[in-house]
C-alpha positions in Angstrom: 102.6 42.7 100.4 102.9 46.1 101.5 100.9 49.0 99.6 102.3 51.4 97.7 101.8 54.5 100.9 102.6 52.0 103.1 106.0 51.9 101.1 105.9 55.9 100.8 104.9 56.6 104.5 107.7 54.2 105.7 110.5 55.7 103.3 109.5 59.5 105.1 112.4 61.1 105.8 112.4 63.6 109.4 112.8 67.2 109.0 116.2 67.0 109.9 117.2 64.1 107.4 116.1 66.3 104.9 118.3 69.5 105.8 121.4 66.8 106.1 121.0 65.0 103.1 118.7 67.3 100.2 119.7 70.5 101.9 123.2 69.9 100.2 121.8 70.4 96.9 121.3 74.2 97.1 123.6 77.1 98.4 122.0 78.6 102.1 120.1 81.9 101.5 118.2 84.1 104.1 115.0 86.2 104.2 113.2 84.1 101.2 113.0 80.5 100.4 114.6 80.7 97.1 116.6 83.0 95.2 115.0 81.9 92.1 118.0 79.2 91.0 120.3 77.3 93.7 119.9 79.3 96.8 117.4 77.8 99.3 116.3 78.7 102.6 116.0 75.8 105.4 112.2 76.4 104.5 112.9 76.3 100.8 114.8 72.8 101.2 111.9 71.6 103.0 109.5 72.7 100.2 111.7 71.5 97.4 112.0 68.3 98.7 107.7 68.1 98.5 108.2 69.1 95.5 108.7 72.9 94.6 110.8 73.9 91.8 112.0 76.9 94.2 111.0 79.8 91.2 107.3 78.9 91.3 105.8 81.1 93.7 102.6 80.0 92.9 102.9 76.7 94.4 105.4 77.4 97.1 102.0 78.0 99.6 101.2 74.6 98.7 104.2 73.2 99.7 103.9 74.8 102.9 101.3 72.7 103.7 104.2 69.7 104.0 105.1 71.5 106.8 102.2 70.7 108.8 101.8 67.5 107.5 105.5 66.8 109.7 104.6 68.6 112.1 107.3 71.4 111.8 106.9 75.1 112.9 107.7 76.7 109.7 108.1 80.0 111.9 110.9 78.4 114.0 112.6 77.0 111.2 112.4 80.5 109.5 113.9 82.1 112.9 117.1 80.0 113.0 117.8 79.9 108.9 117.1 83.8 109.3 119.3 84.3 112.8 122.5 82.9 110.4 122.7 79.1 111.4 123.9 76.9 108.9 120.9 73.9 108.3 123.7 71.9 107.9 125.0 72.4 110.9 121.5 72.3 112.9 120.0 69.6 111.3 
């Protein structure tokens, strides 16, 4: 029978599953990761689902460190969602 992170690490979504699918929770914003209520930035929708509440600041550095733990360069990420592409439409 299969551990319980052996069930967690093999339900892990990819970065992009999570812009597709959570990332149509919450309305695209630009220059932050949250506007406080339903406004995320492809960053923030990363962090929110590890997690963040998205009004937190606190423990939105934490979150960031979900980042690295998939391997994503929170700097491109931040470069696209900032440039205007929709994470919809990227993911």
């Amino acid at each position: 029978m299969m551990s319980q992170q052996q069930q967690l690490l093999k339900q892990e979504l990819t970065v992009s599953q999570i812009l597709r699918i959570y990332g149509k929770k919450f309305r695209q914003v630009r220059k932050r990761y949250s506007d406080g209520h339903n406004g995320r930035c492809a960053v923030g929708v990363i962090m929110s689902y590890y997690g963040w509440n998205g009004k937190d600041d606190s423990h939105a550095a934490g979150r960031l460190i979900a980042l690295r733990h998939v391997g994503v360069s929170k700097d491109s990420i931040i470069r696209l969602n900032d440039s205007g592409t929709d994470y919809l439409d990227r993911a």
